[in-house]
KENU-402503 format. One record per atom (N, C-alpha, C): residue number from 1; atom name; x, y, z. Coordinates in Angstrom, 3 decimals, decimal comma. Example, Ala and Ser with C-alpha at 12.3 -4.5 7.8 and 13.67 -1.06 7.14 Angstrom:
2
REC num atomo       px       py       pz
REC   1     N   13,190   -5,690    7,800
REC   1    CA   12,300   -4,500    7,800
REC   1     C   13,200   -3,300    7,800
REC   2     N   12,850   -2,250    7,080
REC   2    CA   13,670   -1,060    7,140
REC   2     C   12,900    0,030    7,870
end
This chain:
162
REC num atomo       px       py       pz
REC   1     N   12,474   -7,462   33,262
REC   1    CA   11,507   -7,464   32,184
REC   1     C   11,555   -6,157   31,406
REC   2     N   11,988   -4,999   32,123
REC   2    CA   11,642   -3,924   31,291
REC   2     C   13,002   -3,523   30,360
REC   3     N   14,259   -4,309   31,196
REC   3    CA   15,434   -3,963   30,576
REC   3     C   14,944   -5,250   28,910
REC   4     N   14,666   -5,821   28,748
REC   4    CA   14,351   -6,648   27,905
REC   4     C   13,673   -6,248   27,055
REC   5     N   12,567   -5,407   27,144
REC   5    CA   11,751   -4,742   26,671
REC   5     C   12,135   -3,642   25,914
REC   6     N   13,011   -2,954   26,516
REC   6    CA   14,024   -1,998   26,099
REC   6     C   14,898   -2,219   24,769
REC   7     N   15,793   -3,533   25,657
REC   7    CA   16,392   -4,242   23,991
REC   7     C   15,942   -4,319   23,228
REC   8     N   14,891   -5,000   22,930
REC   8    CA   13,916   -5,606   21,766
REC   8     C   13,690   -4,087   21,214
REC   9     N   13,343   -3,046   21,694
REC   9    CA   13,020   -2,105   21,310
REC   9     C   13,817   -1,089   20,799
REC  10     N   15,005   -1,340   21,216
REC  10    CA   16,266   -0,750   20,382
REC  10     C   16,913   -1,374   18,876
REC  11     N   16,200   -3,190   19,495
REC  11    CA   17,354   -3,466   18,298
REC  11     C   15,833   -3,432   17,163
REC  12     N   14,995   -3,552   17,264
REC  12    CA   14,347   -3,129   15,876
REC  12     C   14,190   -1,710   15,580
REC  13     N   14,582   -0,545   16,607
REC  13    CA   14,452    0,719   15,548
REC  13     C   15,880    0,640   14,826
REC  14     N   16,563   -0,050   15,191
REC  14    CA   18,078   -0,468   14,565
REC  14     C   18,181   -1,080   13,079
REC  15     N   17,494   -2,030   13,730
REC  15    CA   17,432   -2,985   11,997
REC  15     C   16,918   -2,503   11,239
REC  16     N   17,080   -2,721    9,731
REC  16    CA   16,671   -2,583    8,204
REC  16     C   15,435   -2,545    8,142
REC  17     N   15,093   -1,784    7,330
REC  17    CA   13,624   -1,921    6,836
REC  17     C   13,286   -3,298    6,222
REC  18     N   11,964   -3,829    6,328
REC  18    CA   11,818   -5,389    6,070
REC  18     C   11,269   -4,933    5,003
REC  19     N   11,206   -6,294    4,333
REC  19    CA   10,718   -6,024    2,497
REC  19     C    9,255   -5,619    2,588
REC  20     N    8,562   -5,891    3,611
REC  20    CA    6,862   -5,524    3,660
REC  20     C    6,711   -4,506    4,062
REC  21     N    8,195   -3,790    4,638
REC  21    CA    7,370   -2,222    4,993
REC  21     C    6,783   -1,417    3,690
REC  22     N    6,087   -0,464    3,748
REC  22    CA    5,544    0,140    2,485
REC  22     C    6,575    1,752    2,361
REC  23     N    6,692    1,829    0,717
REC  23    CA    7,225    3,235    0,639
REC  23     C    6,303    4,213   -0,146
REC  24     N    6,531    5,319   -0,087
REC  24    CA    5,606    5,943   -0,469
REC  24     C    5,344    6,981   -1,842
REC  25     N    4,855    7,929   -1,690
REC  25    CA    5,050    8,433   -3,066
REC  25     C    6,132    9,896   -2,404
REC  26     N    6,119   10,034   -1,172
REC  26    CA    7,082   10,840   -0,782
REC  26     C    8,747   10,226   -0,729
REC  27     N    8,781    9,550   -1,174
REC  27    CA   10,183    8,963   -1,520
REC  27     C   10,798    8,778   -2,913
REC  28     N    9,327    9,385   -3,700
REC  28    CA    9,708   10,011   -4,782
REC  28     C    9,381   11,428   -5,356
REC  29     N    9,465   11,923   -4,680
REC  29    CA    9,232   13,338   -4,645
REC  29     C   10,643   13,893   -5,411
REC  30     N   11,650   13,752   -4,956
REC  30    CA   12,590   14,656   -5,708
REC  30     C   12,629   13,639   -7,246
REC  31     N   11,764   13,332   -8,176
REC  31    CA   12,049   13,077   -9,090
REC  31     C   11,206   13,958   -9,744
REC  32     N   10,304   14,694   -9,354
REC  32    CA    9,091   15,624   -9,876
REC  32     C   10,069   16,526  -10,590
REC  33     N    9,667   17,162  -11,639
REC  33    CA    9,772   17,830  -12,751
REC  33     C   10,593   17,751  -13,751
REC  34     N   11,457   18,346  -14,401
REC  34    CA   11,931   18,385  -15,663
REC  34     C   13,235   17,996  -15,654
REC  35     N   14,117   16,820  -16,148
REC  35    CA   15,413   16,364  -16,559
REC  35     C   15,449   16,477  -17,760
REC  36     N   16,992   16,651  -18,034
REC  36    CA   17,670   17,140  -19,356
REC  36     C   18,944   16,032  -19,121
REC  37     N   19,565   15,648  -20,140
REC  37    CA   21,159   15,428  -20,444
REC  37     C   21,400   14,738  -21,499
REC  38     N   22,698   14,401  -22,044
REC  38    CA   23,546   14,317  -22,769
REC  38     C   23,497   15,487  -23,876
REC  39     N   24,390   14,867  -24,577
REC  39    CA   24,858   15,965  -26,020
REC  39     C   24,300   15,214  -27,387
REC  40     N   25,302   14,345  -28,121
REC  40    CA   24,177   13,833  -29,481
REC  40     C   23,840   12,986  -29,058
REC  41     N   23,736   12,383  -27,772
REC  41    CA   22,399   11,979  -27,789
REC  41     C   21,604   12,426  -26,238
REC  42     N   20,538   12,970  -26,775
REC  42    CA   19,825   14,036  -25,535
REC  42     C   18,898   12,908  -25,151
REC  43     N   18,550   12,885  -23,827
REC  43    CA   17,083   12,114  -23,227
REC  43     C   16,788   13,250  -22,370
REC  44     N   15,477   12,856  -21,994
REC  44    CA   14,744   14,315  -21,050
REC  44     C   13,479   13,396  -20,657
REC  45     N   13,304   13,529  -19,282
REC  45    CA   12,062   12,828  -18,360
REC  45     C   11,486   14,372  -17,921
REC  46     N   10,405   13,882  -17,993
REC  46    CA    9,204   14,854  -17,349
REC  46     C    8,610   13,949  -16,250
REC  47     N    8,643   14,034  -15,087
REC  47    CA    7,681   13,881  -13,802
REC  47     C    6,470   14,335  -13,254
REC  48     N    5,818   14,331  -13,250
REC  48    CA    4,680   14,850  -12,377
REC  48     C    4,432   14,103  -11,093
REC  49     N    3,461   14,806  -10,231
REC  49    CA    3,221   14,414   -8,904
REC  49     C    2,572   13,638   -8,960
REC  50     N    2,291   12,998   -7,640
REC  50    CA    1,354   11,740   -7,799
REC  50     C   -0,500   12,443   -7,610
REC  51     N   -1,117   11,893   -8,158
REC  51    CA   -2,384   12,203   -8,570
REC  51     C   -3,132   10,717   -8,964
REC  52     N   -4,233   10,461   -7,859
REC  52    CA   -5,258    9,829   -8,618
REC  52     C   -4,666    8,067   -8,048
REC  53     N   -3,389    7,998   -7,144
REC  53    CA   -2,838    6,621   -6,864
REC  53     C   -1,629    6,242   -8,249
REC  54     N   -1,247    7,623   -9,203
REC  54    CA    0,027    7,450  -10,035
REC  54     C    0,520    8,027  -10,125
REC  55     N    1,859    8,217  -10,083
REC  55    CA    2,972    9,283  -10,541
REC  55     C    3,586    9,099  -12,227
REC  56     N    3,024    9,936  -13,117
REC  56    CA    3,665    9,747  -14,319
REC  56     C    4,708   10,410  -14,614
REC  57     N    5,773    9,802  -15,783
REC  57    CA    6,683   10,578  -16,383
REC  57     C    6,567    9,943  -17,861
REC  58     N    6,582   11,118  -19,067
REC  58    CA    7,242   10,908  -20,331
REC  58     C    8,806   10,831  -20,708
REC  59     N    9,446   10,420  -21,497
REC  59    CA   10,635   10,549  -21,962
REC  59     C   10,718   10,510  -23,207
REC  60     N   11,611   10,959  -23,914
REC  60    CA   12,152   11,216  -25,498
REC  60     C   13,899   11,144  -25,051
REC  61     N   14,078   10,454  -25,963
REC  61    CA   15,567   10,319  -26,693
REC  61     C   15,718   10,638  -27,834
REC  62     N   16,742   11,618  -28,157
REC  62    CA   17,014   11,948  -29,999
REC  62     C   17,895   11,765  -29,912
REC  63     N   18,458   11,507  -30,836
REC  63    CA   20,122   11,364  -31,076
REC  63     C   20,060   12,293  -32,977
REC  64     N   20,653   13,044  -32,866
REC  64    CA   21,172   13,320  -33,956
REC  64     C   20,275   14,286  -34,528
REC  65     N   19,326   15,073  -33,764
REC  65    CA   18,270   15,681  -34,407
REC  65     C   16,984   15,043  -34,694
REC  66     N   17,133   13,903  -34,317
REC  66    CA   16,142   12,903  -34,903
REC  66     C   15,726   12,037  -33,939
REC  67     N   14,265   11,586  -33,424
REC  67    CA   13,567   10,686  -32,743
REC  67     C   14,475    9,761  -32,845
REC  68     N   14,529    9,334  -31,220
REC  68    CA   14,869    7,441  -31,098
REC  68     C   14,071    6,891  -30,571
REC  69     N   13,384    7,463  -29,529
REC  69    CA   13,122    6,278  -28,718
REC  69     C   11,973    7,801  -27,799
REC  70     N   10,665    6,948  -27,643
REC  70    CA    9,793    8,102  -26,633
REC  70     C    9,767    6,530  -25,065
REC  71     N    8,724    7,021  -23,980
REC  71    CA    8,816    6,194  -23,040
REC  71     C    7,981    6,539  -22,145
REC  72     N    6,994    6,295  -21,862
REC  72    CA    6,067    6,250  -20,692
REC  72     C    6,077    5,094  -19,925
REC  73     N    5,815    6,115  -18,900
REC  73    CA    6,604    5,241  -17,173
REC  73     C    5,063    6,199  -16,268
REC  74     N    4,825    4,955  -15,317
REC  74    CA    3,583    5,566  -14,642
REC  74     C    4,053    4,063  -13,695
REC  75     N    3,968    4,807  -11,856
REC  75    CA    3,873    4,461  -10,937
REC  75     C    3,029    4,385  -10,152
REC  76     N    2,255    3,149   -9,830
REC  76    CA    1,185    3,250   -8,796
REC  76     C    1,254    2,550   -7,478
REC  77     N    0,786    3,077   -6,687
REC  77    CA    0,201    2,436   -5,518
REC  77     C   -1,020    1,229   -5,523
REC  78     N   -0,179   -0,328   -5,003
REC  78    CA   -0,688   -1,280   -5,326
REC  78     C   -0,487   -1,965   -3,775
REC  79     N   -1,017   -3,095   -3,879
REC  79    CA   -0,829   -3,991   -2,881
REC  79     C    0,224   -4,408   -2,481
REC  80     N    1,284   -4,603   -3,500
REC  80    CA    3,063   -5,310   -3,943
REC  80     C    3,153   -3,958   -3,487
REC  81     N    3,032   -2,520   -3,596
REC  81    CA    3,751   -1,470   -3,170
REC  81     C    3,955   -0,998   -4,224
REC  82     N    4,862    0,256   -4,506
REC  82    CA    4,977    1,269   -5,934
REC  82     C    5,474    0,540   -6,644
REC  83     N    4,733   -0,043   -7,926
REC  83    CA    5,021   -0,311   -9,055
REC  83     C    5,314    0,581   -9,632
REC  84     N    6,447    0,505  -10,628
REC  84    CA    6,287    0,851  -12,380
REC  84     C    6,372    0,146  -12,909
REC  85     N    5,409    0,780  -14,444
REC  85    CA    5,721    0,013  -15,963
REC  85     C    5,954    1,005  -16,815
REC  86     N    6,783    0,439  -17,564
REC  86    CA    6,944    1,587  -18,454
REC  86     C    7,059    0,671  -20,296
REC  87     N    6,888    1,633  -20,970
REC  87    CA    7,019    0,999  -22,315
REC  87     C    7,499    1,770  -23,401
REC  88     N    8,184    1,811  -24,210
REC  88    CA    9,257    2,424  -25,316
REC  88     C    8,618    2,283  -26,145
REC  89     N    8,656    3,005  -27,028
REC  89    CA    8,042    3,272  -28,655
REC  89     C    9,070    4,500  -29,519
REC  90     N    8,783    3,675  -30,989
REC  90    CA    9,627    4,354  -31,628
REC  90     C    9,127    5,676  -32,615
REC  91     N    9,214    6,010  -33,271
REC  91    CA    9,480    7,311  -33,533
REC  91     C    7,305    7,159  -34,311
REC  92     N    7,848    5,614  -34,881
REC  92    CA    5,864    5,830  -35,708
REC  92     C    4,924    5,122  -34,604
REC  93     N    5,446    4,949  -33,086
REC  93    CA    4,687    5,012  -31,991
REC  93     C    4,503    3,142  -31,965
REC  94     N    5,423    2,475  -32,362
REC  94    CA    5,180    0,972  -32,462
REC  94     C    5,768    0,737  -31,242
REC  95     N    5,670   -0,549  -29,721
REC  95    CA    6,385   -0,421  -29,563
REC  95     C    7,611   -1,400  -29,177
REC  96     N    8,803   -1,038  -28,307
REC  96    CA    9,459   -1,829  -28,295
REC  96     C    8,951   -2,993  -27,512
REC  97     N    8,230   -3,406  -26,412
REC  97    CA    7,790   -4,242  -25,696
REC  97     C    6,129   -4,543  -26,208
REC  98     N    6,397   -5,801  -26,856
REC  98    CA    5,600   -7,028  -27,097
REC  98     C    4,771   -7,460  -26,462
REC  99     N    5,162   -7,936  -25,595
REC  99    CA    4,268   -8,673  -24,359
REC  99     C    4,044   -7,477  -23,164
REC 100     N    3,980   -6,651  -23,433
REC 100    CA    3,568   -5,519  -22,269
REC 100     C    4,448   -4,896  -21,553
REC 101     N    3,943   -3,891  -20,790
REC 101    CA    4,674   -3,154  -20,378
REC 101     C    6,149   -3,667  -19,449
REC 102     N    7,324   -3,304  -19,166
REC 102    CA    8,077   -3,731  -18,360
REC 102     C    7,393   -3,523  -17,117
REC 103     N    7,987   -4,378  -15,833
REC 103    CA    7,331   -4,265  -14,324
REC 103     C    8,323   -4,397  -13,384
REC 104     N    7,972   -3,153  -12,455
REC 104    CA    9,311   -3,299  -11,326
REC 104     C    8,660   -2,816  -10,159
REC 105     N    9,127   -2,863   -9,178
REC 105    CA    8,857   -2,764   -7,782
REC 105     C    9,436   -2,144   -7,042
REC 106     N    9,305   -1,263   -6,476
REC 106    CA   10,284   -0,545   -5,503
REC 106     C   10,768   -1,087   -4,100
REC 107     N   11,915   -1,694   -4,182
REC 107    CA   12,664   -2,049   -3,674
REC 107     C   13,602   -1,744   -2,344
REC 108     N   13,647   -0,350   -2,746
REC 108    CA   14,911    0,253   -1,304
REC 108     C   14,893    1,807   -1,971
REC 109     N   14,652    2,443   -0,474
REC 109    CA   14,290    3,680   -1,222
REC 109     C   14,840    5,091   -0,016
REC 110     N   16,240    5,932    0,091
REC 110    CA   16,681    6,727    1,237
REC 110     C   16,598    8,260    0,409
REC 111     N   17,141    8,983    1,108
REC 111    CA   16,895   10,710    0,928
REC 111     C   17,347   10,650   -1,023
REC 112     N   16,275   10,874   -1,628
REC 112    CA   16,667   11,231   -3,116
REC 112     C   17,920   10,111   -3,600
REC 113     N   16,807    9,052   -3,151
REC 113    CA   17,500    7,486   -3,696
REC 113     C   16,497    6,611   -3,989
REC 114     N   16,407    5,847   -4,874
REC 114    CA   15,250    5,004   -5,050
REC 114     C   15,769    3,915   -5,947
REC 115     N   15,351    2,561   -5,457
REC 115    CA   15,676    1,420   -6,739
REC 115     C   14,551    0,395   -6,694
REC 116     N   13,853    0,358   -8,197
REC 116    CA   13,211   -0,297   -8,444
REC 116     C   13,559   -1,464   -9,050
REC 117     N   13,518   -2,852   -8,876
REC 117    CA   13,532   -4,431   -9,602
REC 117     C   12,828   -5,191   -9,650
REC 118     N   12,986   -5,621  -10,420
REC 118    CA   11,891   -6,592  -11,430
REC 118     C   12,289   -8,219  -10,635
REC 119     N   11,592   -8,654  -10,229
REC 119    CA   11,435   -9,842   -9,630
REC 119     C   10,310  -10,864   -9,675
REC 120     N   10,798  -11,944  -10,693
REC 120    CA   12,005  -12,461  -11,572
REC 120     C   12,292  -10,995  -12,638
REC 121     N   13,722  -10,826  -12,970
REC 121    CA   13,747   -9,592  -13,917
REC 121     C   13,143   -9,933  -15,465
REC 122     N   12,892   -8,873  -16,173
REC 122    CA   12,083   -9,010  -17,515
REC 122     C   13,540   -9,988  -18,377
REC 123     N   12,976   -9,823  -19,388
REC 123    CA   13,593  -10,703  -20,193
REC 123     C   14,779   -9,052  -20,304
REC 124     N   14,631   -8,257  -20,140
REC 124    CA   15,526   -7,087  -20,732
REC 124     C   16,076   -6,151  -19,087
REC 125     N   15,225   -5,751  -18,374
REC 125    CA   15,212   -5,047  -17,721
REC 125     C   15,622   -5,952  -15,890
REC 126     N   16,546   -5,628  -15,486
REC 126    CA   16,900   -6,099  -13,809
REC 126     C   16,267   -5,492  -13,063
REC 127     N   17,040   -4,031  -12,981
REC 127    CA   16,176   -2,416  -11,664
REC 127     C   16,935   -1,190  -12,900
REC 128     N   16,087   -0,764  -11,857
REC 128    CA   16,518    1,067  -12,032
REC 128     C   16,693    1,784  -10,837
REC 129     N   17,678    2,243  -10,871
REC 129    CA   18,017    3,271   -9,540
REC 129     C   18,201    4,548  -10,264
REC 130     N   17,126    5,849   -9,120
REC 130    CA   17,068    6,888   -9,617
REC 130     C   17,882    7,874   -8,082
REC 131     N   18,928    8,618   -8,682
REC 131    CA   19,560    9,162   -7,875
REC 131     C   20,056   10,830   -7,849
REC 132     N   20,468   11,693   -6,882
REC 132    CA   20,770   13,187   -7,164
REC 132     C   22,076   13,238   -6,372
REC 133     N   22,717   12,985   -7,335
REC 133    CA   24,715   13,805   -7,107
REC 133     C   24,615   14,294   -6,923
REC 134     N   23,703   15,395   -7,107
REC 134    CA   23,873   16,721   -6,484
REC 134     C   22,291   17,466   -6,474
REC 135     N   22,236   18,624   -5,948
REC 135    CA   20,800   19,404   -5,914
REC 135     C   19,959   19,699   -7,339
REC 136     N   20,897   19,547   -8,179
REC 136    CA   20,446   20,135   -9,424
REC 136     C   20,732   18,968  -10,765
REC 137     N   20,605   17,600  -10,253
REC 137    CA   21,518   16,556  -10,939
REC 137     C   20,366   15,328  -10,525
REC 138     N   20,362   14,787  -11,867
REC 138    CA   19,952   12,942  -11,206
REC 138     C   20,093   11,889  -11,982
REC 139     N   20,405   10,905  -11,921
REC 139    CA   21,089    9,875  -12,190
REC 139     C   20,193    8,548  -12,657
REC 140     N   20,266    8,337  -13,145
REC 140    CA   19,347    6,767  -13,419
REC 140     C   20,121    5,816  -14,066
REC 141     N   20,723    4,971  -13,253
REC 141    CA   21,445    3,356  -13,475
REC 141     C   20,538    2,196  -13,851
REC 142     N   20,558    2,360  -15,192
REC 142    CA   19,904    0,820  -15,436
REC 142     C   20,687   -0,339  -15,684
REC 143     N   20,217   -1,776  -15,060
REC 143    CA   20,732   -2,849  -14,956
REC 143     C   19,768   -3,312  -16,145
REC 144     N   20,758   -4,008  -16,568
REC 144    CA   19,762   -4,439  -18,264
REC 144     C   20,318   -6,355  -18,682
REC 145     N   19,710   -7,291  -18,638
REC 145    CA   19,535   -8,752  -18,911
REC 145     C   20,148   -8,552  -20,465
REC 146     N   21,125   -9,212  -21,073
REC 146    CA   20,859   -9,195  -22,031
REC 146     C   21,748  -10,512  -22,681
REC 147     N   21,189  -11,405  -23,312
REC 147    CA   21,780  -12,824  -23,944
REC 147     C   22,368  -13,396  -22,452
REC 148     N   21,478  -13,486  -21,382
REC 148    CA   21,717  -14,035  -20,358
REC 148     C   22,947  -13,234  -19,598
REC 149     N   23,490  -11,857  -19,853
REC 149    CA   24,488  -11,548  -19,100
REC 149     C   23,994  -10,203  -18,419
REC 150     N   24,723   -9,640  -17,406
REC 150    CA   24,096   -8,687  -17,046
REC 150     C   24,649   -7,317  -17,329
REC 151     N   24,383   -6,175  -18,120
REC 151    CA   25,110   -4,916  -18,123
REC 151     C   24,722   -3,846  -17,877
REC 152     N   24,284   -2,669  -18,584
REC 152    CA   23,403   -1,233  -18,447
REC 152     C   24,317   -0,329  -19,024
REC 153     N   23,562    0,812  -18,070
REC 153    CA   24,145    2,077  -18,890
REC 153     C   23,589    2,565  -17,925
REC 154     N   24,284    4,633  -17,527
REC 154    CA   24,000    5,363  -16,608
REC 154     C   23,366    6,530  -17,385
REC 155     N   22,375    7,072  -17,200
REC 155    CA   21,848    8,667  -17,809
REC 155     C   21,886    9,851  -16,552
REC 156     N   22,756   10,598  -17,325
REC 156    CA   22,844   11,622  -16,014
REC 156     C   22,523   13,362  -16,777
REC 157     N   20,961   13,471  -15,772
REC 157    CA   20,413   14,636  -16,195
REC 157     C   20,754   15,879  -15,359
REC 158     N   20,071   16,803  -16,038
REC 158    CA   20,290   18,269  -15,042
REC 158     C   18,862   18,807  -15,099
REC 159     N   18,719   19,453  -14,044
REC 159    CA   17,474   20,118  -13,837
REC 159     C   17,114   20,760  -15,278
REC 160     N   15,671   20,850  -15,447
REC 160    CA   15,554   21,734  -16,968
REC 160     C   13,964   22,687  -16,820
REC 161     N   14,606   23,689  -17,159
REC 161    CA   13,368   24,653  -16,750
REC 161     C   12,047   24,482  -17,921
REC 162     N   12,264   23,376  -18,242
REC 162    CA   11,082   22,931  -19,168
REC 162     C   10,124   23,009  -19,067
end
């Protein structure tokens, strides 16, 4: 009985995390503060800590000297587990999402790794995975729906003493 007991007890600290375990706001911790990258066309996220049951970030994209695209993104602690929504607006603050904010879920989340998806995905948006190549580096892979096919694009920032 106890060798049995044993097993059972090995093979679940073994196995995967199940989709109901909960993650936390410490699994997003290395996204806190200031990202920078590209050249003509620059994006930059601001993070803050979590406060209040949300973790916010702003974003701006310029390309060319000139506004493209701003973006508020705010993560909370919910029942489903860390949501985000986030929503795009353009330069006279209209914005790109119609029917409300995009919605994603955090999904799978290891040391300064995190991926959030949308389940069913938005009409635009699949996941986002936010990642650090390196100590001073982070990455955000978006999977993007678009005319029924699936593609994206990668943004890769650098720390910014902003």
């Amino acid at each position: 009985m106890i060798r049995i007991a044993a097993i059972l007890i090995l093979i679940s600290a073994l196995a995967p995390a199940q989709a109901g375990d909960r993650f936390s706001f410490d699994d997003l911790a290395f996204l806190e503060g200031a990202w920078k990258g590209g050249e003509d066309f620059t994006f930059e996220e601001i993070w803050s800590g979590p406060e209040g049951g949300v973790m916010t970030a702003m974003a701006r994209g310029v390309k060319s000297g000139t506004l493209a695209v701003l973006e508020y993104i705010v993560v909370s602690d919910e029942d489903a587990g860390l949501v985000m929504r986030f929503k795009h607006y353009n330069a006279d603050f209209s914005t790109w999402e119609e029917a409300g904010p995009v919605t994603l879920v955090l999904t799978d989340a290891s040391e300064n790794d995190v991926t959030f998806t949308a389940d069913p995905p938005s009409e635009t948006v699949k996941s986002i995975r936010y990642w650090m190549p390196d100590e001073n580096s982070l990455q955000a892979d978006i999977v993007l729906i678009e005319n029924g096919e699936e593609g994206g694009f990668s943004l890769l920032f650098e720390r910014s003493n902003r």
